[in-house]
N, C-alpha and C positions, 0 to 999 in steps of 0.2 A: 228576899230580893233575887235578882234573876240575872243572868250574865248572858247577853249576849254574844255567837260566836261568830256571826254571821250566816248570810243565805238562809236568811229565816228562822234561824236553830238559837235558842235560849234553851239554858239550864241554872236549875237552880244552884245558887252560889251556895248554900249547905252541902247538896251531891260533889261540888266541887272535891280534889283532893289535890292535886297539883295543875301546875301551866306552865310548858317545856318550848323552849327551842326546839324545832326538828333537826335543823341543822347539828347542833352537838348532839344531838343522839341517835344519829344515824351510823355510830359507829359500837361494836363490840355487847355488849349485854345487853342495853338500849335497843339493838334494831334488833335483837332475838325476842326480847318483850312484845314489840309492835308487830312484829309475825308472828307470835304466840298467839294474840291478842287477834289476829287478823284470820289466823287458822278458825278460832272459837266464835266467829265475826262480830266479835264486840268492838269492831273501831269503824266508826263513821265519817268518810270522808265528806268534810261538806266543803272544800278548797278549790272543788274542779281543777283538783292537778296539779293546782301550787300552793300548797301545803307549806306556811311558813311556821307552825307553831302545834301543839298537840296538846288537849286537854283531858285530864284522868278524872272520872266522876265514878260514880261508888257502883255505877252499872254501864260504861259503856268507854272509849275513849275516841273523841273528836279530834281529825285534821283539819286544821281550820287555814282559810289565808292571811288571815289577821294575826299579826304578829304577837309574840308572848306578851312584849313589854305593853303593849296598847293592854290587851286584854288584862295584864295586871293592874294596869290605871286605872281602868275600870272597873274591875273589883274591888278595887282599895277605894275609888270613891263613893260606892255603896256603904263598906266597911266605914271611914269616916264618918260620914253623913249620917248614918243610923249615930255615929256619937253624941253630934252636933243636938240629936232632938232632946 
């Protein structure tokens, strides 16, 4: 299955590894990661600028403007539904 982050960008929900707030982790160890990460340019912004949410996949990590909780909905309803069959 495949998670949508928006502006055309899916990744597969197995690469998934977490899905973050940006707001809380803009501050202390958090924003040293995403500028480590940004140094090495493994983070793709695909929010054009309003970056509500960040996701960590096993190769790269996404600014998306779709918020955490949406995108966790959506996960989880992949995750469910594969139960269901």
């Amino acid at each position: 299955m495949f998670l949508h982050l928006g502006s055309d960008t899916v990744v597969a929900l197995r690469d998934v590894i977490a899905i973050n707030d940006l707001k809380s982790f803009r501050s202390g160890i958090n924003k040293e990661f995403i500028k480590n990460m940004q140094d090495k340019n493994l983070v793709v912004d695909i929010s054009t600028d309003n970056a509500k949410s960040f996701v960590i996949t096993n190769k790269k990590i996404f600014l998306s403007a779709i918020s955490s909780v949406t995108l966790k909905k959506r996960a989880e309803s992949f995750l469910y539904h594969d139960d269901d069959e």
